[in-house]
C-alpha positions as CSV (number, residue, x, y, z in Angstrom):
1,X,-18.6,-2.0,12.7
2,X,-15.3,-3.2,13.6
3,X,-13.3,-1.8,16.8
4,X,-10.9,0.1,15.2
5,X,-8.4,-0.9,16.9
6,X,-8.8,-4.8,16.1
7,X,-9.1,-3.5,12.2
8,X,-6.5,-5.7,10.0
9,X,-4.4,-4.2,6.8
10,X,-7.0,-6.9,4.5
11,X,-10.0,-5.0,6.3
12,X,-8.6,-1.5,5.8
13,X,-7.5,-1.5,2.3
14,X,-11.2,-3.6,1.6
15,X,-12.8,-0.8,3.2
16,X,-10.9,1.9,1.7
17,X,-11.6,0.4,-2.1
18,X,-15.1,0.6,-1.2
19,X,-16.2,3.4,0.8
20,X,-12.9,6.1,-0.6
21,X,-11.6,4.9,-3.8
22,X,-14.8,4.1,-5.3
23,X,-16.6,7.1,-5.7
24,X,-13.4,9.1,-6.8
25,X,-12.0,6.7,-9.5
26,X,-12.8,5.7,-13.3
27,X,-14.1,2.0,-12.9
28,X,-10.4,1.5,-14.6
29,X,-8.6,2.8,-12.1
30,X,-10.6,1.1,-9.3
31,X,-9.7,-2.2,-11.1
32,X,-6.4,-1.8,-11.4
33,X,-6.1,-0.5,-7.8
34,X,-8.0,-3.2,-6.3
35,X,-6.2,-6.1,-8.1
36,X,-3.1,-5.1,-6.6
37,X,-4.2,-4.9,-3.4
38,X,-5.6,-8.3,-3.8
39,X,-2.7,-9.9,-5.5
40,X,0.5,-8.1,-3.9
41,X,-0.5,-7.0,-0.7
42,X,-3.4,-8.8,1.0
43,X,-1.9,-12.2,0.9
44,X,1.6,-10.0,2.3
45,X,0.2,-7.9,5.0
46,X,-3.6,-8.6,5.3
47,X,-3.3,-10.2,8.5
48,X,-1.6,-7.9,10.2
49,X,-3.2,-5.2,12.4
50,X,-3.1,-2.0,10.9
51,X,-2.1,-0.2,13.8
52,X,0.7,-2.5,13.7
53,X,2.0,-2.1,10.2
54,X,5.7,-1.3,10.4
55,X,7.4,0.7,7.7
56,X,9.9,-2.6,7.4
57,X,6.6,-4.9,6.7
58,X,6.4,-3.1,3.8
59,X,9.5,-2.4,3.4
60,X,10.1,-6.5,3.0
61,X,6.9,-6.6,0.7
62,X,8.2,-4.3,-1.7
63,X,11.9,-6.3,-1.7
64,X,10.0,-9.6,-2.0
65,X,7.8,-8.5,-4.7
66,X,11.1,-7.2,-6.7
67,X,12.5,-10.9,-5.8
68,X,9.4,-12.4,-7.0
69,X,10.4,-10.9,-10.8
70,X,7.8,-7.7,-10.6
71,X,9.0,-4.9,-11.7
72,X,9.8,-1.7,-10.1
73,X,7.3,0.3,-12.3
74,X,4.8,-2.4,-10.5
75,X,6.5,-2.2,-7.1
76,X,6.3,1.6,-7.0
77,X,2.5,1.2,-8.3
78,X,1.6,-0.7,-5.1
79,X,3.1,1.6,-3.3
80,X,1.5,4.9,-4.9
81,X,-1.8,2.7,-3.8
82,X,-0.7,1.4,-0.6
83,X,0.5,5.1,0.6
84,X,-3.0,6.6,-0.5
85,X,-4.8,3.9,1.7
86,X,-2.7,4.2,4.9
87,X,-3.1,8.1,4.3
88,X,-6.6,8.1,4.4
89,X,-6.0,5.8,7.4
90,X,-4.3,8.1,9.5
91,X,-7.0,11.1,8.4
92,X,-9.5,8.7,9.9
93,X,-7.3,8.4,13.0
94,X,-6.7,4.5,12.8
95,X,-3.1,5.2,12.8
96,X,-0.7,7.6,14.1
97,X,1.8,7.6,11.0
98,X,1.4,6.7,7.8
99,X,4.0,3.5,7.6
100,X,4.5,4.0,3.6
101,X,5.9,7.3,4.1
102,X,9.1,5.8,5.5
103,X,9.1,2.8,3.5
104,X,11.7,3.2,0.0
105,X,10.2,2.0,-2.9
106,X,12.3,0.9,-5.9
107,X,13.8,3.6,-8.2
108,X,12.7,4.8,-11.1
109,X,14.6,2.7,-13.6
110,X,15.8,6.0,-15.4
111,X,16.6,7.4,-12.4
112,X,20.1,5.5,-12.1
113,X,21.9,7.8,-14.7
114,X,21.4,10.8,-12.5
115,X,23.7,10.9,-9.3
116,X,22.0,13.2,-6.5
117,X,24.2,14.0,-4.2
């Protein structure tokens, strides 16, 4: 068992495949979220402690990943996946905040027609 508070983001998300995502998702699903993980986000932010992920870590993943020629359908997929892990994060009291909640992912593509004000 790891200290929780020496836990990294690769440790987390690895953890959270396994032990949460696992048992809730078609084998599909779990595929798909686990390659992501692995490809976009590990090498990224896997070092990092997860109690000190910053919402501008991700932020910066997210614009590099857009830089990188992904696109924002893909970018917003990592971070539909990355928001569910650090959720379930914060319900296990590793973290105070969930840092994905204040991080912007791309817009919807379609989304650029429509001016909220």
């Amino acid at each position: 068992m790891i200290e929780p508070s020496k836990i990294t983001v690769e440790q987390w998300l690895n953890r959270w495949l396994t032990d949460y995502a696992k048992p809730h998702l078609r084998q599909s699903t779990w595929e798909s979220y686990e390659t992501v993980l692995r490809l976009h986000v590990i090498p990224t932010l896997g070092s990092i402690p997860l109690k000190k992920l910053q919402p501008a870590d991700i932020q910066r993943l997210y614009a590099s990943k857009l830089e990188s020629g992904l696109s924002p359908t893909r970018v917003r997929y990592i971070h539909v996946v990355l928001h569910e892990a650090m959720s379930q994060a914060r319900e296990s009291g590793l973290l105070l905040q969930n840092p994905t909640e204040a991080a912007k992912p791309p817009r919807h593509p379609l989304e650029h027609h429509h001016h909220h004000h």
